[in-house]
DSSP file (Angstrom, degrees, kcal/mol; ACC not computed):
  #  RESIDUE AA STRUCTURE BP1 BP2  ACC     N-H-->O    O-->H-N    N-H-->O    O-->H-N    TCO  KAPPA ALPHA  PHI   PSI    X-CA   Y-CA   Z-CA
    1    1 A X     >        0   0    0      0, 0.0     4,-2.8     0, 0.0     5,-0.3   0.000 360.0 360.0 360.0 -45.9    0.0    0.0    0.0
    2    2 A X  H  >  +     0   0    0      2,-0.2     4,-2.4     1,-0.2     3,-0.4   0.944 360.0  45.4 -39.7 -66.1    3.1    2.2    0.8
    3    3 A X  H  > S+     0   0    0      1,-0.3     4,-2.5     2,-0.2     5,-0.2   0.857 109.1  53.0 -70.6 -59.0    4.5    1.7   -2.4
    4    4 A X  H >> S+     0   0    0      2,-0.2     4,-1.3     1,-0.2     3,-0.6   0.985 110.4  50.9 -49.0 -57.6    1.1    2.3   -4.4
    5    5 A X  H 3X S+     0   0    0     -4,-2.8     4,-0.7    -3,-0.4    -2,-0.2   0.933 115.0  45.8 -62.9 -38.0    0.8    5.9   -2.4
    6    6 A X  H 3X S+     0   0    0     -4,-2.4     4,-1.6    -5,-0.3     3,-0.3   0.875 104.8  52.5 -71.6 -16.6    4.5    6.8   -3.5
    7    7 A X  H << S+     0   0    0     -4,-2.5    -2,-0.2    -3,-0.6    -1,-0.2   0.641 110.5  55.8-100.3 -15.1    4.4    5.9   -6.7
    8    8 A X  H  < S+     0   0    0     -4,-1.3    -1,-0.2    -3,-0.2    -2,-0.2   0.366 119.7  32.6  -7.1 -36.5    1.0    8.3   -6.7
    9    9 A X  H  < S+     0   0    0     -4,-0.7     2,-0.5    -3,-0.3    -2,-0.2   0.712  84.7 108.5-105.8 -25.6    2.7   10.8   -5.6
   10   10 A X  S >X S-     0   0    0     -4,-1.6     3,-1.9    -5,-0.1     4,-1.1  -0.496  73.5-128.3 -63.6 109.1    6.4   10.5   -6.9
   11   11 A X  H 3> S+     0   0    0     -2,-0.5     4,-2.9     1,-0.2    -1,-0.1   0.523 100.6  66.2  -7.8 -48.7    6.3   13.5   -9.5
   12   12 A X  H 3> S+     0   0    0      2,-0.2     4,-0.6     3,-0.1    -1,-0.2   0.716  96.8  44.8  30.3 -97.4    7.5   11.3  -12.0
   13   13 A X  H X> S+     0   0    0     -3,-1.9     4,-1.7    -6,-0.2     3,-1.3   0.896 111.1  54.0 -66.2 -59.1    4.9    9.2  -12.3
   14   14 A X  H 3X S+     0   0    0     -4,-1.1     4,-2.9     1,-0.3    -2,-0.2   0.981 114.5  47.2 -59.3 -53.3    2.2   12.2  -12.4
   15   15 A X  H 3X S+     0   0    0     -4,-2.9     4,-1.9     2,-0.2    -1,-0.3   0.777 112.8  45.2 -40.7 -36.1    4.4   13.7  -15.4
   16   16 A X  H <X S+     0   0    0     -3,-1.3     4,-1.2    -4,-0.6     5,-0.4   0.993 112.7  52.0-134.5 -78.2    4.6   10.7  -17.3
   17   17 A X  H  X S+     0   0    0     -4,-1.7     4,-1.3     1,-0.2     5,-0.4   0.834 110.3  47.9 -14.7 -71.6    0.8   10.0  -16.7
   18   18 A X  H >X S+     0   0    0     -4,-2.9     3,-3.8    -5,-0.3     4,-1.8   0.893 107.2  62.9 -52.9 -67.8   -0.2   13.4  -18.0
   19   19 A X  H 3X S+     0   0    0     -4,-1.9     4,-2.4     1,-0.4    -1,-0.2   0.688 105.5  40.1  24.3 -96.0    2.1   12.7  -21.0
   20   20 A X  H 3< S+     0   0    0     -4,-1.2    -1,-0.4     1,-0.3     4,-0.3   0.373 112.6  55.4 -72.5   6.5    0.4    9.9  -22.2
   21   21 A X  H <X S+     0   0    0     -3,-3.8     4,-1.7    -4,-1.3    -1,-0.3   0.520 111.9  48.4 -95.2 -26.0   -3.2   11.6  -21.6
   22   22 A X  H  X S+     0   0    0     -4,-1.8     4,-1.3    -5,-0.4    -2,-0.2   0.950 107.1  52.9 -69.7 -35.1   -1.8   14.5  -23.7
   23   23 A X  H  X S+     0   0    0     -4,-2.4     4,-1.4     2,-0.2     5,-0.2   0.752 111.6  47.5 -55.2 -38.9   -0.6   12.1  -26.5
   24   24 A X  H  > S+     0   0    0     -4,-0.3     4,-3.3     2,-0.2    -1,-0.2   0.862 108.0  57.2 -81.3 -53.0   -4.1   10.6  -26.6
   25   25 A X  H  < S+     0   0    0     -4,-1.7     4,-0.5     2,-0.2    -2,-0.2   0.883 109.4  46.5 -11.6 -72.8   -5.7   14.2  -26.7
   26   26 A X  H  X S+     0   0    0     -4,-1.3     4,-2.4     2,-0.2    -2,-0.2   0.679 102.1  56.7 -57.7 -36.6   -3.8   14.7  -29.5
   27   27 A X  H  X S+     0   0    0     -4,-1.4     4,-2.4     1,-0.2     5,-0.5   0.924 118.7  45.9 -63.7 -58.4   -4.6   11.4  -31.5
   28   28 A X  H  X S+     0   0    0     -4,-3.3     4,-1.8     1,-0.2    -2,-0.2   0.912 102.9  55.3 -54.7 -22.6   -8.1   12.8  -30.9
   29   29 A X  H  > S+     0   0    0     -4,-0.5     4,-4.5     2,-0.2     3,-0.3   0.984 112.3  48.1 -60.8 -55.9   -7.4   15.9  -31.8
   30   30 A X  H  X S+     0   0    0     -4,-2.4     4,-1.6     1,-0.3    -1,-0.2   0.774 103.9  56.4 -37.0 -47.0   -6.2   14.3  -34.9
   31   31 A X  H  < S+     0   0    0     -4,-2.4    -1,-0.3     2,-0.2    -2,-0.2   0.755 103.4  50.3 -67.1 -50.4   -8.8   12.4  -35.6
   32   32 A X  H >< S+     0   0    0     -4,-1.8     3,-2.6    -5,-0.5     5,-0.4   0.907 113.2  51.6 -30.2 -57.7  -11.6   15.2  -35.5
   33   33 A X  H >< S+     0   0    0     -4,-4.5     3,-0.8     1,-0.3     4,-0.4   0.819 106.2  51.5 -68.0 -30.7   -9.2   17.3  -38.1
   34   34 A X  T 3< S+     0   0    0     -4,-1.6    -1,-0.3     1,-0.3    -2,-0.2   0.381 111.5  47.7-108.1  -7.0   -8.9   14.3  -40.4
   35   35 A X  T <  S-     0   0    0     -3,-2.6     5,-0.4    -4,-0.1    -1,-0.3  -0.280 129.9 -91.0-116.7  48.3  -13.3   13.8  -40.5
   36   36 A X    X>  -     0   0    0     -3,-0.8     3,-0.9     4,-0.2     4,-0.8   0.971  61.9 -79.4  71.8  59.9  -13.6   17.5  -41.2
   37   37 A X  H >> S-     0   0    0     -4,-0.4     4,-1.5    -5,-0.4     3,-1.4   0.112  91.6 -26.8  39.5-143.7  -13.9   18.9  -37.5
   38   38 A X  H 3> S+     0   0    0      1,-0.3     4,-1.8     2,-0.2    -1,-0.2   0.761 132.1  58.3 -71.5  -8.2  -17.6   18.5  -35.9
   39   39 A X  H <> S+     0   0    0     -3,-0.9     4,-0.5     2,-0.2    -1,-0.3   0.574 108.3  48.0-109.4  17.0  -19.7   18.5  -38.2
   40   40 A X  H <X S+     0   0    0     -3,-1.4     4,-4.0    -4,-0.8    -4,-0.2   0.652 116.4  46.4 -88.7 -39.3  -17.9   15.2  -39.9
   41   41 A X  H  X S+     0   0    0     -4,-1.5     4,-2.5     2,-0.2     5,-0.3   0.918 109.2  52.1 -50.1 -47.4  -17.8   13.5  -36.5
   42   42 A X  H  X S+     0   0    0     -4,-1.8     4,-2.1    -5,-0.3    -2,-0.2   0.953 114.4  43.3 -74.8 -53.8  -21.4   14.4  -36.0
   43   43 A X  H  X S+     0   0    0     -4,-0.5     4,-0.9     1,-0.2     5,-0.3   0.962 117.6  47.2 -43.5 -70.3  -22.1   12.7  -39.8
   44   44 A X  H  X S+     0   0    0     -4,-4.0     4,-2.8    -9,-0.2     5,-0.3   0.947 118.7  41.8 -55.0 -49.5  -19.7    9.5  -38.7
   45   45 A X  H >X S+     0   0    0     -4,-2.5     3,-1.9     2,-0.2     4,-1.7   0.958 115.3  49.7 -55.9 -88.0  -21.6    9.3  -35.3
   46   46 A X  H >X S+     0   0    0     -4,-2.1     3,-2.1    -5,-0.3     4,-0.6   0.591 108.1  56.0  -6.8-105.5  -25.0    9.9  -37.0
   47   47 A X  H 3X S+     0   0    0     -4,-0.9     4,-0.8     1,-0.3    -2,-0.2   0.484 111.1  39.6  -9.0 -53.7  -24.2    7.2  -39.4
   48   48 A X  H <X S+     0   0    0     -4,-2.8     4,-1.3    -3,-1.9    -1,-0.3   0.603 105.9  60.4-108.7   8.6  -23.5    4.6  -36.9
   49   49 A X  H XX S+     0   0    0     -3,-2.1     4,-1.8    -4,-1.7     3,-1.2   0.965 103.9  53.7 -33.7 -87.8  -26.0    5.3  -34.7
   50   50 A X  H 3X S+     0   0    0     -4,-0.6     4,-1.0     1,-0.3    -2,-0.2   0.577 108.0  50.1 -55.0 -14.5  -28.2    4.7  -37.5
   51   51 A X  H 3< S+     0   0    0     -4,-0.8    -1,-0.3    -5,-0.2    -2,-0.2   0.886 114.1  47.0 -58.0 -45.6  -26.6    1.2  -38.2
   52   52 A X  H << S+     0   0    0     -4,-1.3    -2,-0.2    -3,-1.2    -3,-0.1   0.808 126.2  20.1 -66.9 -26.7  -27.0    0.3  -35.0
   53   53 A X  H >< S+     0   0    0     -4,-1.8     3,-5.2     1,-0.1     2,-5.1   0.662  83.2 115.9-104.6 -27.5  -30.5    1.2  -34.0
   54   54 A X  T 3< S+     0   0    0     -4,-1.0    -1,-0.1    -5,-0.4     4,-0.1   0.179  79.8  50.6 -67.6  43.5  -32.1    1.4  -37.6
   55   55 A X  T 3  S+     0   0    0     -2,-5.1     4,-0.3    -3,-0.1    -1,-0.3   0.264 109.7  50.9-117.8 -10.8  -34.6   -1.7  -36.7
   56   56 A X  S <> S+     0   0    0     -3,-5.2     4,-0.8     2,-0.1    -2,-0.2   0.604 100.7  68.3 -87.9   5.3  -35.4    0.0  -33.8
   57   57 A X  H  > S+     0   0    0     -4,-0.3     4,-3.0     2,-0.2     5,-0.1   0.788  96.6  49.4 -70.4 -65.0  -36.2    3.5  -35.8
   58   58 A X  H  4 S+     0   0    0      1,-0.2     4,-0.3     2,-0.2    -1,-0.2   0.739 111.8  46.9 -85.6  -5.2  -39.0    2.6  -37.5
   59   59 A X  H  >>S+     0   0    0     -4,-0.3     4,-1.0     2,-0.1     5,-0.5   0.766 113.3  58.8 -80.2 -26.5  -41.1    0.9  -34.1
   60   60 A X  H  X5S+     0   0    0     -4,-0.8     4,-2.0     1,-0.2    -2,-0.2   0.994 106.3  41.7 -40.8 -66.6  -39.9    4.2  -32.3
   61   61 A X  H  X5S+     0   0    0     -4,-3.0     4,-0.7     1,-0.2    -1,-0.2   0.619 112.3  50.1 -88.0 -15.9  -41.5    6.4  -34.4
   62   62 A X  H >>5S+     0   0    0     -4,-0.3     4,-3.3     2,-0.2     3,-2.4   0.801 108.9  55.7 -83.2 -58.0  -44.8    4.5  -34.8
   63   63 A X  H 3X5S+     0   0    0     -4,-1.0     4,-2.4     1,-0.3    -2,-0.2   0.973 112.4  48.4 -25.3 -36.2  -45.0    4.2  -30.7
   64   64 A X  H 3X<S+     0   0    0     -4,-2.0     4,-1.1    -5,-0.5    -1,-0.3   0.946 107.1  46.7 -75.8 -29.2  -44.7    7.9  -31.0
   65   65 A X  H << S+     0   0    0     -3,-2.4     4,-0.5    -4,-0.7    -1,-0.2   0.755 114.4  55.0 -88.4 -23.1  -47.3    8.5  -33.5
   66   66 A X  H >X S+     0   0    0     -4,-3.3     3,-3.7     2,-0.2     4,-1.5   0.982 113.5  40.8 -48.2 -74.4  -49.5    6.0  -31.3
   67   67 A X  H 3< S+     0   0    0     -4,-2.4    -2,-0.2     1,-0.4    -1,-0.2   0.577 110.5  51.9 -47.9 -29.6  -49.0    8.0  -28.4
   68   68 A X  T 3< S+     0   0    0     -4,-1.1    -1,-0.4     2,-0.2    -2,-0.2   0.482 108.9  54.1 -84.7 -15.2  -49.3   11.4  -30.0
   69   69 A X  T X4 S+     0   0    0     -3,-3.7     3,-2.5    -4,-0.5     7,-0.9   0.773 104.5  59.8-113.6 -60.6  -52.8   10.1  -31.6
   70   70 A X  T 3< S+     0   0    0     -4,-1.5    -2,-0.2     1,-0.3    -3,-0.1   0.724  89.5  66.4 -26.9 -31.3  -54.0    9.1  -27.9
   71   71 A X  T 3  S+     0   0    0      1,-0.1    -1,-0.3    -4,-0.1     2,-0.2  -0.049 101.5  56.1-101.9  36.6  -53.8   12.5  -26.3
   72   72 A X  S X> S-     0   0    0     -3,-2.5     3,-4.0     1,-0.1     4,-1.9  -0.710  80.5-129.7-156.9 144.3  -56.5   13.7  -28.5
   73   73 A X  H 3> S+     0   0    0      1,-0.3     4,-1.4     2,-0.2    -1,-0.1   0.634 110.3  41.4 -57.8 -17.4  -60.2   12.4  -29.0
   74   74 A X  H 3> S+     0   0    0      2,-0.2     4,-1.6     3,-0.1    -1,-0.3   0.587 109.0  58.0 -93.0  -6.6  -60.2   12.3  -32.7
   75   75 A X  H <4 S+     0   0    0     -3,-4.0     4,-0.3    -6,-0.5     5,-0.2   0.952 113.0  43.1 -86.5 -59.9  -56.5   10.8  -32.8
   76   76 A X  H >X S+     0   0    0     -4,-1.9     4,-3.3    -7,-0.9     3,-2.6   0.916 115.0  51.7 -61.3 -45.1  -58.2    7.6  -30.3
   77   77 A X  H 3X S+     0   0    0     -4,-1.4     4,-1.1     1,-0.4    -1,-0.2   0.904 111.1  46.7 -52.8 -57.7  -61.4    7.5  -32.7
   78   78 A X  H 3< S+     0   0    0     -4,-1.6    -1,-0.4     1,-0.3     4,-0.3   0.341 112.7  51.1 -49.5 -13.3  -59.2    7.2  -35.5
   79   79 A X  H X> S+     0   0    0     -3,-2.6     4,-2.3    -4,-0.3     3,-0.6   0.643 108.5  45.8-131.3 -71.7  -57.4    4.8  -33.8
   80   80 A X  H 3X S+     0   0    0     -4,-3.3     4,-2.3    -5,-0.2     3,-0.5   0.968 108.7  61.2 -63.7 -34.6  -60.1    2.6  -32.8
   81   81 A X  H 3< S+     0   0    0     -4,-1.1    -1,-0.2     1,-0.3    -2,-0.2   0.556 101.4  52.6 -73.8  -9.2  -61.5    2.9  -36.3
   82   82 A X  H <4 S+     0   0    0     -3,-0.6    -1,-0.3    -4,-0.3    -2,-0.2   0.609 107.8  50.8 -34.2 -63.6  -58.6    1.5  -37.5
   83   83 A X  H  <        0   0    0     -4,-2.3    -2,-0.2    -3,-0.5    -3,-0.1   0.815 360.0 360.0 -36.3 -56.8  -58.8   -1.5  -35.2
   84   84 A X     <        0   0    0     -4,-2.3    -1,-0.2    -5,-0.1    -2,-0.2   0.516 360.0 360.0 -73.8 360.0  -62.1   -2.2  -36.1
């Protein structure tokens, strides 16, 4: 436990730490400049988002249109008439 609390503290260690969290920073940094800054990350992100989820997309968006058709008395008629 000693050994763990110096080596935590030994200056050293804290340099050497930050280091490699700056190095990693930087790969990101890189990595943003190289998809066109945010609004190419927000398109890769986007993108695989929509790989991942797109079979859940299109039950989302009917649940919603359900739900949205419930809160009003012609939405439920329509609803039930539908049913029937």
């Amino acid at each position: 436990m000693e050994s763990l609390y110096s080596d935590l503290l030994n200056d050293e260690f804290l340099i050497d730490v930050l280091n490699g969290f700056e190095k990693f920073l930087s790969l990101i940094d890189k990595v943003i400049d190289s998809m066109g800054g945010f609004k190419g990350v927000l398109a890769g992100v986007s993108a695989l988002m929509l790989k991942i989820f797109s079979s859940q997309v299109s039950s989302t968006l009917n649940n919603m249109a359900y739900s949205m058709q419930m809160m009003t008395a012609s939405g439920r008629k329509t609803i039930q008439n539908e049913q029937a």
